[in-house]
ROMAR-560219 format. One record per residue: x, y, z of N, C-alpha, C, O in turn. Coordinates in steps of 0.2 Angstrom, whole numbers, plus 2048, in hexadecimal, padded with zeros to 3 digits. Layout:
# residues N
REC n_X n_Y n_Z ca_X ca_Y ca_Z c_X c_Y c_Z o_X o_Y o_Z
REC   X   Y   Z    X    Y    Z   X   Y   Z   X   Y   Z
...
***
This chain:
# residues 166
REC n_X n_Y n_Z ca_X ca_Y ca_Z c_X c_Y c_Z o_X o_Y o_Z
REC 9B7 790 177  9B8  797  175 9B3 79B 178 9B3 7A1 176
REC 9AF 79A 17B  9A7  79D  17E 9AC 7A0 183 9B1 79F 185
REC 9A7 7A8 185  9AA  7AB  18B 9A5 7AB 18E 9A4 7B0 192
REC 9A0 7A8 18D  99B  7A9  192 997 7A1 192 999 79C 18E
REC 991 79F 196  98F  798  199 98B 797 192 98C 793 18E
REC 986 7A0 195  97F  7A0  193 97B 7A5 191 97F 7AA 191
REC 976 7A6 18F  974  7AB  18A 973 7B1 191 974 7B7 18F
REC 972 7B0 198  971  7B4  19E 977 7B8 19F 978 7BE 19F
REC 97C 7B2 19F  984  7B5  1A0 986 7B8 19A 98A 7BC 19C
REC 985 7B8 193  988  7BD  18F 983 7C3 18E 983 7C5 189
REC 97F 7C5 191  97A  7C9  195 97C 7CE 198 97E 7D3 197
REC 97E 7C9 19E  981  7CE  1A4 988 7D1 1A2 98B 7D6 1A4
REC 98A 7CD 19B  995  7CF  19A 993 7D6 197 996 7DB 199
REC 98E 7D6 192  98E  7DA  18E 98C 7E1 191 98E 7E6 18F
REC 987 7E0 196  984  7E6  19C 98A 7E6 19D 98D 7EB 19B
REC 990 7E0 1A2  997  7E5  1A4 99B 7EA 19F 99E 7EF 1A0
REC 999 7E6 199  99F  7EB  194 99B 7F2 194 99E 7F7 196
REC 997 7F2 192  991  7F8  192 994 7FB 199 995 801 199
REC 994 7FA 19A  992  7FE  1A3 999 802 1A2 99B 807 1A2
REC 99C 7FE 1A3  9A5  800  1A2 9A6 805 19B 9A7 80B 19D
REC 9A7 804 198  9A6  809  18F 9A3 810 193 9A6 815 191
REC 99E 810 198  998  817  198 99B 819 19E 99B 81F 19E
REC 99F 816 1A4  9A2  819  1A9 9AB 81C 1A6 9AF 820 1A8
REC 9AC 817 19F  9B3  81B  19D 9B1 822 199 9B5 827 19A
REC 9AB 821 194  9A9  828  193 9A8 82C 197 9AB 832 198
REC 9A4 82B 19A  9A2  82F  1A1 9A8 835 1A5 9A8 83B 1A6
REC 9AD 82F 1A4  9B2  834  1AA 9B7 836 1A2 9BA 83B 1A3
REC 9B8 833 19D  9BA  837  196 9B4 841 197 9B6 847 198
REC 9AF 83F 197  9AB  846  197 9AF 84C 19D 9B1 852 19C
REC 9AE 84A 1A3  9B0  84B  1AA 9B8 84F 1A7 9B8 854 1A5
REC 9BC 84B 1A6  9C3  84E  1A4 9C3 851 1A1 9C7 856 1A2
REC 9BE 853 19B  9BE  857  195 9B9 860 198 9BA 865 194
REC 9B4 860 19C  9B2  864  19D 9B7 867 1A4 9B7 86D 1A5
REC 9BB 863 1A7  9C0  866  1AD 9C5 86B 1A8 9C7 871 1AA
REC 9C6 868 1A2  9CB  869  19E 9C8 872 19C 9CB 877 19D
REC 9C2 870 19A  9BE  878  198 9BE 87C 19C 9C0 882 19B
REC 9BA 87A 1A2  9BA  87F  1AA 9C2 882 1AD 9C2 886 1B1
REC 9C6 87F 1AB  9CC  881  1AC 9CF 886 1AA 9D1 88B 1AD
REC 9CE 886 19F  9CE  88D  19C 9CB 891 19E 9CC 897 19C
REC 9C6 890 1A2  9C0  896  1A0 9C2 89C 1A7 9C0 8A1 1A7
REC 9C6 898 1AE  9C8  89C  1B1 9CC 8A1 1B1 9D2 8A1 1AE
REC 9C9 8A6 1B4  9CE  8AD  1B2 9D3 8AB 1B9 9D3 8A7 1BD
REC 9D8 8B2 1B8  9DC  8B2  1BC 9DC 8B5 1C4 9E1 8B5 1C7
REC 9D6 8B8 1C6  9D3  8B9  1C9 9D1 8B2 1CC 9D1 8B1 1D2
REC 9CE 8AD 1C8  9CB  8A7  1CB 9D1 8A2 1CF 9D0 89E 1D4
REC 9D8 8A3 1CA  9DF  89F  1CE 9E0 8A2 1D3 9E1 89E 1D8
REC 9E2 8A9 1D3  9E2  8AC  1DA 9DE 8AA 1E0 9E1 8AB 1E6
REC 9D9 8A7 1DF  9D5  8A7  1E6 9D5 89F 1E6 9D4 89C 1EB
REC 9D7 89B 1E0  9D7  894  1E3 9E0 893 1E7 9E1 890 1EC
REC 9E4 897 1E3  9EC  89B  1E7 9EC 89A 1F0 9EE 898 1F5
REC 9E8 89F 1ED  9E7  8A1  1F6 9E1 89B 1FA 9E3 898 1FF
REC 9DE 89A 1F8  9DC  895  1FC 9E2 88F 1FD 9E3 88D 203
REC 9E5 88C 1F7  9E9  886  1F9 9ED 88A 200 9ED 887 206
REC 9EF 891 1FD  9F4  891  201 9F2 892 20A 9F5 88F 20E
REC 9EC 896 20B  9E9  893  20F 9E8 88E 214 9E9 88F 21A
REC 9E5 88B 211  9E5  883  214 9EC 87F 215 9EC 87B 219
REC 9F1 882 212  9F7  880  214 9FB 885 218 A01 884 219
REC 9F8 88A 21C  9FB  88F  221 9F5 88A 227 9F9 886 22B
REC 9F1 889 227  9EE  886  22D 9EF 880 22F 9F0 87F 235
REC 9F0 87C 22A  9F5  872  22A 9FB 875 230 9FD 873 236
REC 9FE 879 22B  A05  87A  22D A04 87C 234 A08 879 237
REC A00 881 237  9FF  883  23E 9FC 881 243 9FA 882 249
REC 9FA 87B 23F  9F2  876  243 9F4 877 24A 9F0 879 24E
REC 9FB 875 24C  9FA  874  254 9FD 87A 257 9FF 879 25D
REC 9FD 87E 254  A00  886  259 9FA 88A 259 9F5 888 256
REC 9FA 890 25E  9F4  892  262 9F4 898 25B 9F8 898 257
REC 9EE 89D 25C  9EB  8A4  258 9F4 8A6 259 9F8 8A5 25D
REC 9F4 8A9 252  9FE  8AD  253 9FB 8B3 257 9FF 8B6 25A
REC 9F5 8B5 257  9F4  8BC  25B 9F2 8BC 261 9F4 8C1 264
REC 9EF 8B9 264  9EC  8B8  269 9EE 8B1 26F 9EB 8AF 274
REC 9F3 8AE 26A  9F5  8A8  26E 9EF 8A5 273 9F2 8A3 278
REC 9E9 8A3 271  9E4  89D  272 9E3 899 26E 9E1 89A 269
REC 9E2 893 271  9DF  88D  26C 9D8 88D 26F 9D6 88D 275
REC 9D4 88C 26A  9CC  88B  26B 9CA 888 267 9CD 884 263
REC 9C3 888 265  9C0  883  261 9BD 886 25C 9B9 883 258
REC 9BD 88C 25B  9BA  890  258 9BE 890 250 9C3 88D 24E
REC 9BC 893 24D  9BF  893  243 9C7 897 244 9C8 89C 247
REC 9CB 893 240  9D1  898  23F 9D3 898 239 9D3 892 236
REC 9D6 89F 235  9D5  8A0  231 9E0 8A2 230 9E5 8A2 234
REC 9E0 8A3 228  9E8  8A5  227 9EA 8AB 228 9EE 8AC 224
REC 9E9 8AF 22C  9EA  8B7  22D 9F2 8B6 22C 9F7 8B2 22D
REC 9F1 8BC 228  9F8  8C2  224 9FA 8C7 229 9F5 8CC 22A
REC 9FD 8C7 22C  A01  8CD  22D A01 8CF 22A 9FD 8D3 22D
REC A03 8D2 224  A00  8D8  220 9FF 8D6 21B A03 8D3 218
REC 9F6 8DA 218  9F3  8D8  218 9F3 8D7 20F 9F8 8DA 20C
REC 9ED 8D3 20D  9ED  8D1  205 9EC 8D7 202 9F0 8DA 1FE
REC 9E8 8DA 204  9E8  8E0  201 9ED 8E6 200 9EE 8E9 1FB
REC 9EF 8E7 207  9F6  8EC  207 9FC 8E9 204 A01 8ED 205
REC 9FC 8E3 202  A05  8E1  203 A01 8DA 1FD A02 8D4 1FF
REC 9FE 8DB 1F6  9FD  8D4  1F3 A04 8D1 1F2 A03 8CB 1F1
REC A0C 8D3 1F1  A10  8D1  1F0 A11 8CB 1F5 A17 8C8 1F5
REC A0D 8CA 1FB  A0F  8C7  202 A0A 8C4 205 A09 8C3 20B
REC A06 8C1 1FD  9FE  8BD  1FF A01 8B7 200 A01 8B5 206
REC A05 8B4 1FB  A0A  8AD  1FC A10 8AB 1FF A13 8A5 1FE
REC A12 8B1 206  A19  8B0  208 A16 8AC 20E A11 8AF 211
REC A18 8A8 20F  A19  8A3  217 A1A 8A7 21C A18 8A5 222
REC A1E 8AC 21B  A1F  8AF  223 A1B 8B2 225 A1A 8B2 22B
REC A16 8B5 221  A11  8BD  221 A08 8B9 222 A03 8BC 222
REC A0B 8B1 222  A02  8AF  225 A05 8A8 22A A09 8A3 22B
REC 9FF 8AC 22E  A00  8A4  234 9F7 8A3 236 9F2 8A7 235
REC 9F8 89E 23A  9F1  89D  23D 9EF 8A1 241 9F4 8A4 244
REC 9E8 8A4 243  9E7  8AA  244 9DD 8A9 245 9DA 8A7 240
REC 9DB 8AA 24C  9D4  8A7  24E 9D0 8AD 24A 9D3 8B2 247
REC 9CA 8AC 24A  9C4  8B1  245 9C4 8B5 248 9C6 8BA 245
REC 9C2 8B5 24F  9C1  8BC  253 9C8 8C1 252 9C7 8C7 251
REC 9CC 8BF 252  9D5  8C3  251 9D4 8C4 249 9D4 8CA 247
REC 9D4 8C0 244  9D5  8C2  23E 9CF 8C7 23C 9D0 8CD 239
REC 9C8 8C5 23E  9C4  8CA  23A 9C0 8CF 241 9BE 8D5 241
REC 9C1 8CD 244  9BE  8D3  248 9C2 8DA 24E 9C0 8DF 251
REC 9C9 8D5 24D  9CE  8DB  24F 9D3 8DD 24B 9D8 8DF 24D
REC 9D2 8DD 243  9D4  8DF  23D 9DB 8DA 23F 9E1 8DD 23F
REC 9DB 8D3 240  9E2  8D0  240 9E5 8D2 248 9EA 8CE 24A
REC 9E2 8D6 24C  9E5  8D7  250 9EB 8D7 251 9EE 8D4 256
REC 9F2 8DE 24C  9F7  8DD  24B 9FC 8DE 24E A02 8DC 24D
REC 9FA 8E2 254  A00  8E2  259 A02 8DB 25B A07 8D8 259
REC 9FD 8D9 260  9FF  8D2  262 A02 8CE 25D A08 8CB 25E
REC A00 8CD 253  A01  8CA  24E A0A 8CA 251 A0E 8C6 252
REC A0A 8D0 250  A12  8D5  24F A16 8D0 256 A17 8CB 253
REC A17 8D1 25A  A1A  8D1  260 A1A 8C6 262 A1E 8C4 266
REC A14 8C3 25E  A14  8BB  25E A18 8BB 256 A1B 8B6 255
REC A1A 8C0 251  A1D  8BC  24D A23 8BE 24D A28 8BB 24A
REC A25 8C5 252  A2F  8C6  254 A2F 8BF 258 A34 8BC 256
REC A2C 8BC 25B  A2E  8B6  25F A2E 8B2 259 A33 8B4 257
REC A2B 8AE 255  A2B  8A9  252 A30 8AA 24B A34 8A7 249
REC A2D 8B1 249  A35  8B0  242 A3B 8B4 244 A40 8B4 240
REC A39 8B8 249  A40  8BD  24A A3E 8C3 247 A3C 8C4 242
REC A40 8C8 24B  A41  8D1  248 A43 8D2 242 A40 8D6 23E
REC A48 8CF 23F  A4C  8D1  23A A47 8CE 233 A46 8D0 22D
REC A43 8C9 235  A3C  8C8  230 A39 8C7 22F A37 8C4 22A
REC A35 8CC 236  A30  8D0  236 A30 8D6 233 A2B 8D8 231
REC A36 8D9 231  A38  8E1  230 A37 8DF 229 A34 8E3 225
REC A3A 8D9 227  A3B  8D8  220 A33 8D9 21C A30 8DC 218
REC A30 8D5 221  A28  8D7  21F A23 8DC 21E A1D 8DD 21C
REC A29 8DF 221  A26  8E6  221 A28 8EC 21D A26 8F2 21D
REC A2D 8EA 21B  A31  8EF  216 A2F 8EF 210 A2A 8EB 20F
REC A31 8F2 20B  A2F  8F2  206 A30 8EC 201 A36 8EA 200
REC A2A 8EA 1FD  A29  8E3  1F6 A2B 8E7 1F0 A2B 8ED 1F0
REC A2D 8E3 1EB  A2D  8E5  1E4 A23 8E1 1E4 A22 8DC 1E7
REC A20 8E5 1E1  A1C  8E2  1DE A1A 8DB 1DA A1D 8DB 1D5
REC A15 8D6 1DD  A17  8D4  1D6 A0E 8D0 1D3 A0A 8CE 1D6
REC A0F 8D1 1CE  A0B  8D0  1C7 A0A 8C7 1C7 A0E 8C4 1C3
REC A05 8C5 1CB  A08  8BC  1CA A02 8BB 1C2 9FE 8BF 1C2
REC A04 8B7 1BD  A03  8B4  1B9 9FE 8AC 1BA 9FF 8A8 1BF
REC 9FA 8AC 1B6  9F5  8A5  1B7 9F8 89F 1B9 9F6 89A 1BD
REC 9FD 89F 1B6  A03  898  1B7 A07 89A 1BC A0B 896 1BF
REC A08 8A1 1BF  A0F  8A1  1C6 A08 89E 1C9 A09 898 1CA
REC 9FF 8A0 1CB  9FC  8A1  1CE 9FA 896 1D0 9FB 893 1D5
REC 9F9 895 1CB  9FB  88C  1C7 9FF 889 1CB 9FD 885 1CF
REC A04 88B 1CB  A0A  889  1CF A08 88A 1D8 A08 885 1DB
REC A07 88F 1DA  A06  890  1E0 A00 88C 1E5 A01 88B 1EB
REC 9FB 889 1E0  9F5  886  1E0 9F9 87F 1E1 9F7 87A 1E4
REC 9FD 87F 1DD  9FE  878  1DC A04 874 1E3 A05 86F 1E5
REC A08 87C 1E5  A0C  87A  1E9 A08 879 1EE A07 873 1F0
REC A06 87D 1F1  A02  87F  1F7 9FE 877 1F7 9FF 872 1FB
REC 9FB 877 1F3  9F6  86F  1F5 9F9 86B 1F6 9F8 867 1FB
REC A00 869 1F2  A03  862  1F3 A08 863 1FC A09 85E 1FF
REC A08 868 1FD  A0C  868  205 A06 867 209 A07 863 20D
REC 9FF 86A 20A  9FA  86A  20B 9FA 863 20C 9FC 862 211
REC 9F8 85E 207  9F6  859  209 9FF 853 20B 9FD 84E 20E
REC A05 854 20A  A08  852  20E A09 854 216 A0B 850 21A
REC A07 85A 219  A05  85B  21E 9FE 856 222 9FD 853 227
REC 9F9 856 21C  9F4  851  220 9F6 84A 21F 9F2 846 221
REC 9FB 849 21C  9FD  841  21D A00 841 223 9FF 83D 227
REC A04 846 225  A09  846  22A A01 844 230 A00 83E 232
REC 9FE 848 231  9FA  849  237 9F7 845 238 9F7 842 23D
REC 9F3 842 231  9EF  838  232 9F2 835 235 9F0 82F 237
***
């Protein structure tokens, strides 16, 4: 009925159970503080993690196409340039058509460099939604949980995209 030899070996069982109980608490606290840090995000804070998923899932998605503006590939940072932009058009921070991959020099220091933008995305989605993008949005007002949701789409294609690529 013994679960151990020796007084060494019910030593070491006793250090495992111990050790085990402090790494289950351990990550019990870990879940409970993520739990708290969650509430305490305003909706300004989901906006920008929104946008970042979304982000990182415009550049996966264009890894192997050149600048939409200047059609170069280099080695240099590439970023998700909008067509128009977060600020003029927030209703069109989350639309797929209105962001593609786009090098640093064209996004930030030729303000997006919009012509070329314009004339690389008649070729790739066509005039008729292009125009669409350019016409007029109903506004809209996203909510914590629409914002939730977007965070949560955007990462899960996200990281189906980097299975594809491994």
């Amino acid at each position: 009925m013994q679960k151990v030899c020796c007084g060494d070996c019910a030593i070491s069982l006793g250090n495992l159970k111990k050790a085990k109980r402090e790494r289950t608490q351990a990550a019990q606290e870990r879940k409970e503080t993520k739990v708290k840090l969650e509430k305490l995000k305003s909706r300004s804070d989901w906006a920008k993690e929104a946008q970042t998923a979304f982000n990182r899932w415009v550049r996966l998605r264009d890894a192997d196409k050149p600048c939409i503006s200047c059609g170069r590939h280099h080695t240099g940072q590439y970023h998700a340039g909008h067509y128009m932009s977060r600020g003029a058009r927030p209703e069109l921070a989350y639309e797929p058509l209105n962001c593609h991959k786009q090098c640093s020099p064209c996004n930030l220091h030729l303000s997006g460099n919009v012509a070329l933008y314009r004339q690389s995305l008649v070729r790739e989605i066509g005039l008729q939604q292009v125009e669409w993008l350019e016409g007029p949005h109903d506004p809209k007002h996203y909510t914590v949980d629409d914002l939730k949701a977007i965070k949560a789409k955007y990462t899960a294609l996200a990281r189906e995209l980097e299975k594809q690529i491994s």
